[in-house]
C-alpha positions in Angstrom: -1.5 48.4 6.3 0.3 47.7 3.0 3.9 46.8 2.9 5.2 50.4 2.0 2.8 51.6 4.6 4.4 49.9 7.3 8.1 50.5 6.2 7.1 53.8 6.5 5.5 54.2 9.9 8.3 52.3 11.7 10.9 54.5 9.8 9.4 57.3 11.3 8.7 55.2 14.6 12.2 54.7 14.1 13.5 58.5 13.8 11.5 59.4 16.5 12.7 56.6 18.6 16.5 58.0 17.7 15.6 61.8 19.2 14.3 60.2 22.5 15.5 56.8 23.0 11.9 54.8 23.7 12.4 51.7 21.9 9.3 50.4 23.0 7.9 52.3 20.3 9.4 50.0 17.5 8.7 46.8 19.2 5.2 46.2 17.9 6.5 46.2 14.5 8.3 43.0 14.8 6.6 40.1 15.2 7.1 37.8 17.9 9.7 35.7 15.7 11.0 38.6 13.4 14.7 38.6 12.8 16.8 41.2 12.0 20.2 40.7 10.1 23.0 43.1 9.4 25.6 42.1 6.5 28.4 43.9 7.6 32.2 42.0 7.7 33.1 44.6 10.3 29.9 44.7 12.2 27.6 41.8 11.4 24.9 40.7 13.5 22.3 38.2 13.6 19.2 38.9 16.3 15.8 37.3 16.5 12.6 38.5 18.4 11.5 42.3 19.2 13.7 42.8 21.8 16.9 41.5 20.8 16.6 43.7 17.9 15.7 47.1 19.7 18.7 46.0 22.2 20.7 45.3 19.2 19.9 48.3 17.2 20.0 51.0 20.4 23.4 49.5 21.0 25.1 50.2 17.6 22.4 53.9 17.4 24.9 54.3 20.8 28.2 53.4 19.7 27.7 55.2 16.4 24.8 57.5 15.3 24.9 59.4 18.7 28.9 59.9 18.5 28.0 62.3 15.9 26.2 66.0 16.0 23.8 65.1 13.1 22.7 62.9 10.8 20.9 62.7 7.4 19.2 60.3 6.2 17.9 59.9 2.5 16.9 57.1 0.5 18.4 56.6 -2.8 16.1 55.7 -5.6 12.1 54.3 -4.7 11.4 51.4 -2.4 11.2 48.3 -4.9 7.8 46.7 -3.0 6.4 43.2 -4.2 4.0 42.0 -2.0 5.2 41.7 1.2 8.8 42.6 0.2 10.4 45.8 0.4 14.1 47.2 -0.7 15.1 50.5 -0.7 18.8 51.4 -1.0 19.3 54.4 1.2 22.9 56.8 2.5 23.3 58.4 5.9 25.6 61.6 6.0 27.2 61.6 9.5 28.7 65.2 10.6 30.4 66.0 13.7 32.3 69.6 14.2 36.0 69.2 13.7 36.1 65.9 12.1 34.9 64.9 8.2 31.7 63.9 7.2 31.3 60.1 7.1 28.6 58.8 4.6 27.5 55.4 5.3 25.7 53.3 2.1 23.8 50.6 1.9 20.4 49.4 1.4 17.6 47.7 3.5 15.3 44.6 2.6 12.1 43.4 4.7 9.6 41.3 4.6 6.3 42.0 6.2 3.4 39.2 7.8 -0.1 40.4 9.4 1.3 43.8 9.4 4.5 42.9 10.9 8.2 42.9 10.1 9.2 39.1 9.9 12.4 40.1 8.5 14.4 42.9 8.3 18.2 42.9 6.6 20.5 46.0 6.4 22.8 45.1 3.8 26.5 47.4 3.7 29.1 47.1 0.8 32.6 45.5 0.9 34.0 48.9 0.7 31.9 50.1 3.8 34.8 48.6 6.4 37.6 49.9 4.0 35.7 53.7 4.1 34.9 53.9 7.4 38.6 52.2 8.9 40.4 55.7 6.2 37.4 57.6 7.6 39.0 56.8 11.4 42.3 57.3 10.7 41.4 60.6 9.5 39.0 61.9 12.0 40.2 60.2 15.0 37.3 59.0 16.1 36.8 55.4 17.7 33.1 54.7 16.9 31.1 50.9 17.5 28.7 50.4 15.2 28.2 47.0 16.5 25.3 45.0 17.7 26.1 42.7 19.9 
């Protein structure tokens, strides 16, 4: 598989993963030493190997995505691919009944060996703690999005 080609099949590893919680589905896309890094001043996080990062990422899906009664993801813009690179800036429109939307922004980088995420970096905006600490106040909802 091409770069793009395996972005893609663990994004929808990924989704399916999120509808019924087997993270040993998205293992084998990380190689033994992949790391996974979240640039967030709010919820930061720095994990290395397979499962640190499924334990990582089904802690914050916990705290956060599944707080919610829906989500929707798009990608904004094409993945930007060069070799075995790939960015692709995406949003994720949160909705829960009573409460506003929260739309989170940001955009994800990874680098791929052998057919395997080495590296994987979710990137979030300055603003992103500043929208989502209003976005609390105004909804009332305490949410983690942490990883550790």
């Amino acid at each position: 598989m091409d770069t793009l080609q395996t972005f893609m099949a663990y994004a929808a590893a990924f989704e399916q993963t999120y509808v019924d919680d087997d993270w040993s589905r998205i293992e084998p896309f990380f190689a033994p030493d992949a790391v996974y890094e979240v640039k967030s001043e709010a919820f930061g996080a720095r994990l290395v190997g397979p499962q640190a990062i499924c334990a990582g990422m089904r802690k914050s899906v916990d705290g956060f995505d599944r707080r919610f009664d829906a989500r929707d993801v798009q990608p904004v813009g094409a993945p930007e691919v060069a070799g075995d690179a790939l960015a692709l800036s995406w949003q994720v429109t949160y909705r829960k009944a009573g409460v506003p939307d929260f739309v989170l922004r940001g955009r994800s980088e990874l680098r791929v060996r052998d057919g395997r995420i080495v590296l994987l970096r979710d990137i979030y905006p300055p603003a992103t703690e500043r929208e989502l600490a209003e976005w609390r106040r105004r909804s009332g909802m305490d949410v983690d999005a942490s990883y550790t």
